[in-house]
C-alpha atoms as one frame of an Amber mdcrd trajectory, in Angstrom:
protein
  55.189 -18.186-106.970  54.137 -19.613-103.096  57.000 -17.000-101.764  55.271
 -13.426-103.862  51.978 -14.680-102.791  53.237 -15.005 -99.112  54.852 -11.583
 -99.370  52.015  -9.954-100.809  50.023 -10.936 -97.880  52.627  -8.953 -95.589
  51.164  -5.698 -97.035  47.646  -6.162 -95.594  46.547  -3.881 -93.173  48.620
  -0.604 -92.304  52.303   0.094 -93.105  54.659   0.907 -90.255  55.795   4.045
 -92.146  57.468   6.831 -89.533  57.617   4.334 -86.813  60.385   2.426 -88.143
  61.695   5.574 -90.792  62.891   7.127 -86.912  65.383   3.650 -86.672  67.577
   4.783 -89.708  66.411   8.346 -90.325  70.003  10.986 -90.286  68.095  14.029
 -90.019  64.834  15.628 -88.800  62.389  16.292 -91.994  58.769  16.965 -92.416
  56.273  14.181 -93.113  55.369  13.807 -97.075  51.419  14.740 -95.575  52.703
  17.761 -94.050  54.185  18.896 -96.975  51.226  18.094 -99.208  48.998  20.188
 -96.434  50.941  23.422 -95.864  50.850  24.722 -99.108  54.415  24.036-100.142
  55.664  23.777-103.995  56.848  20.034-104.082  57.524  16.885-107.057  56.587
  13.614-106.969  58.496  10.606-107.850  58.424   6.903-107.765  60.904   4.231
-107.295  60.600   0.253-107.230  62.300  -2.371-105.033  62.457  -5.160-107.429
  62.380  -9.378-105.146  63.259 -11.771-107.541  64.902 -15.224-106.557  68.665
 -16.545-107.138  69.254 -19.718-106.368  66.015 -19.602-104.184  67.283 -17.358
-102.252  65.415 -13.578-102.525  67.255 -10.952-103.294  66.688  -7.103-104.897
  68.676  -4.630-106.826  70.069  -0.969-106.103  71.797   1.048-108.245  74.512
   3.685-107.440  74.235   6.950-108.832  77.069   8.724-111.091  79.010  11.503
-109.442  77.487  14.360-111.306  76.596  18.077-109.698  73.875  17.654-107.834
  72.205  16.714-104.376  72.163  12.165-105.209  75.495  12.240-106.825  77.033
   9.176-106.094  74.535   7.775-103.622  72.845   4.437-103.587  68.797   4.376
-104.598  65.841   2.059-105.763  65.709   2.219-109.607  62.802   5.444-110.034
  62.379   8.996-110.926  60.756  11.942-111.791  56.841  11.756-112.976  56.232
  12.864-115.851  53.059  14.248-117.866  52.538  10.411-119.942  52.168   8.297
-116.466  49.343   8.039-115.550  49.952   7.401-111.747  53.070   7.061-109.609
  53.339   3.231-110.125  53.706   3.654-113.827  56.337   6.133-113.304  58.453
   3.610-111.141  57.548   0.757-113.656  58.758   3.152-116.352  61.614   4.623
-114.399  62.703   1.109-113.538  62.452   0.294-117.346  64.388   3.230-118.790
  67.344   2.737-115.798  68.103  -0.884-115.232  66.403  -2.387-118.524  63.923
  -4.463-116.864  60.400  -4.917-118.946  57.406  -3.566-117.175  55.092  -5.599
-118.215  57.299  -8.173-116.575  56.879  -6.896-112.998  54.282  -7.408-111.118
  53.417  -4.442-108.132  52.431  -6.689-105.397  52.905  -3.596-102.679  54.092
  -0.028-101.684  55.702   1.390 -98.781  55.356   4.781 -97.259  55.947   7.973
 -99.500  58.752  10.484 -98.164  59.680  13.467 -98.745  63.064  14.425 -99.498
  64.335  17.850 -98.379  67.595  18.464-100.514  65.570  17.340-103.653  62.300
  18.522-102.528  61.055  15.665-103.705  58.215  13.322-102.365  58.735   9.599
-103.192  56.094   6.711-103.339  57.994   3.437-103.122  56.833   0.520-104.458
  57.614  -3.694-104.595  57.392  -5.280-107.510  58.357  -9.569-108.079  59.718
 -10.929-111.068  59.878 -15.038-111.405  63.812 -14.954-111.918  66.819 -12.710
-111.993  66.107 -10.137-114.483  68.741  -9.731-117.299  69.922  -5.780-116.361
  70.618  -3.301-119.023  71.800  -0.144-117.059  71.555   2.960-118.431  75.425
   4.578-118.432  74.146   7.965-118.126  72.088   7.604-114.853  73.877   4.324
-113.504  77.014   3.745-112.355  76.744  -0.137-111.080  73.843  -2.471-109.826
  74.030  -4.496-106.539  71.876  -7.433-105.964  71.848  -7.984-102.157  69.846
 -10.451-100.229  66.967  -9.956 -98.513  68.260 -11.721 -96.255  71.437  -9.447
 -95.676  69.114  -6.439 -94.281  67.627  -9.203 -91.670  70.894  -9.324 -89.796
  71.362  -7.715 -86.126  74.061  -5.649 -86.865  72.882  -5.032 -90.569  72.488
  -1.073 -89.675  75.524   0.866 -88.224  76.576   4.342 -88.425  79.140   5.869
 -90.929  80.427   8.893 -92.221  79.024  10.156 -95.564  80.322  13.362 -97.281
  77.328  16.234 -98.471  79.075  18.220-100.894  82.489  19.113-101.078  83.411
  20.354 -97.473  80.394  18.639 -95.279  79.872  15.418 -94.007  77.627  13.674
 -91.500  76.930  10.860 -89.431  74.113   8.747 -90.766  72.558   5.495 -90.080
  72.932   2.963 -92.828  73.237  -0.033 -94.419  76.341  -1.223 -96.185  75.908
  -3.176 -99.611  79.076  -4.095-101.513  81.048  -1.342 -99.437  78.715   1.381
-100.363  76.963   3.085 -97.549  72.937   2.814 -98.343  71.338   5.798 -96.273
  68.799   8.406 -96.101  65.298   7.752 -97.737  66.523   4.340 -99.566  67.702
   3.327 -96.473  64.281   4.397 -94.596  62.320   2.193 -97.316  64.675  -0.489
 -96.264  63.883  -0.314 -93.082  59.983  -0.690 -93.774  60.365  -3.251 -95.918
  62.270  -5.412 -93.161  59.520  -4.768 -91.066  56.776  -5.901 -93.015  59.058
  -8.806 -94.342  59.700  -9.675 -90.984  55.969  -9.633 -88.925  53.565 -12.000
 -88.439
């Protein structure tokens, strides 16, 4: 695959991490380093942007979230979770997560990158992001209980000049904000997910 080989060779040297997180970023939160430094109780999780080709034409998946009680309901994410005790690092808990959620084999993706980890406040989570390439569009089994839908935008669609704007999104049942975001399918795509889109256009789009 000429185009994973060429995209691999955009992950050389160092990411872009907070640099372009400040573009899209809604709210002011510590750095996933500061957290791991000052002593603070944390979890780690990992989540995988999936490139894959339709009709030659790049594209990856994101899956919206059930409305359920807690801090993600209904929001729009990378397939990953929580690591657990049988991973062995925080790419085999994205391969797994991405497994369990959306049905996709593991061994059928192959990690050609990561982006930046983050930390999440409301979850108190920090997240390692990683890329993974499969040949072809994957045949998606989602998993009812922790997906709602799948969305398969282009690449191609984050590119765009006017691809981030700034929206309205409702935090709990009386607060809302104005956030940064992308939109995909109508749903607004902010927050970390839409800071790991940001450095992924970056790299995607340097020389």
């Amino acid at each position: 695959m000429k185009w994973a080989n060429e995209l691999r060779a955009k992950f050389e040297g160092d990411l872009p991490g907070s640099i372009v997180h400040n573009e899209v970023m809604s709210y002011a939160r510590q750095q996933a380093e500061e957290v791991r430094t000052n002593g603070s109780t944390y979890r780690e999780g990992g989540v995988m942007m999936l490139i894959y080709p339709i009709e030659e034409l790049l594209h990856t998946a994101l899956i919206l979230r059930p409305t359920y009680e807690g801090v993600h309901s209904g929001q729009v994410a990378f397939p990953g979770g929580a690591r657990e005790n049988e991973d062995g690092d925080l790419k085999d808990t994205a391969l797994r997560e991405t497994e369990e959620e959306v049905g996709v084999n593991a061994s059928q993706i192959e990690v050609i990158g990561e982006l930046s980890e983050l930390y999440i406040p409301p979850s108190n989570f920090i997240v390692k992001p990683f890329v993974g390439v499969l040949p072809e569009r994957p045949t998606f089994i989602p998993d009812d209980f922790e997906v709602a839908k799948i969305m398969e935008p282009s690449v191609d669609s984050f590119l765009k000049k006017d691809a981030v704007t700034t929206t309205t999104v409702n935090i709990g049942k009386q607060t809302s904000m104005r956030v940064k975001a992308f939109m995909v399918d109508g749903h607004v795509v902010w927050g970390a997910t839409a800071m790991m889109l940001a450095e992924f256009r970056a790299l995607y789009t340097r020389t």
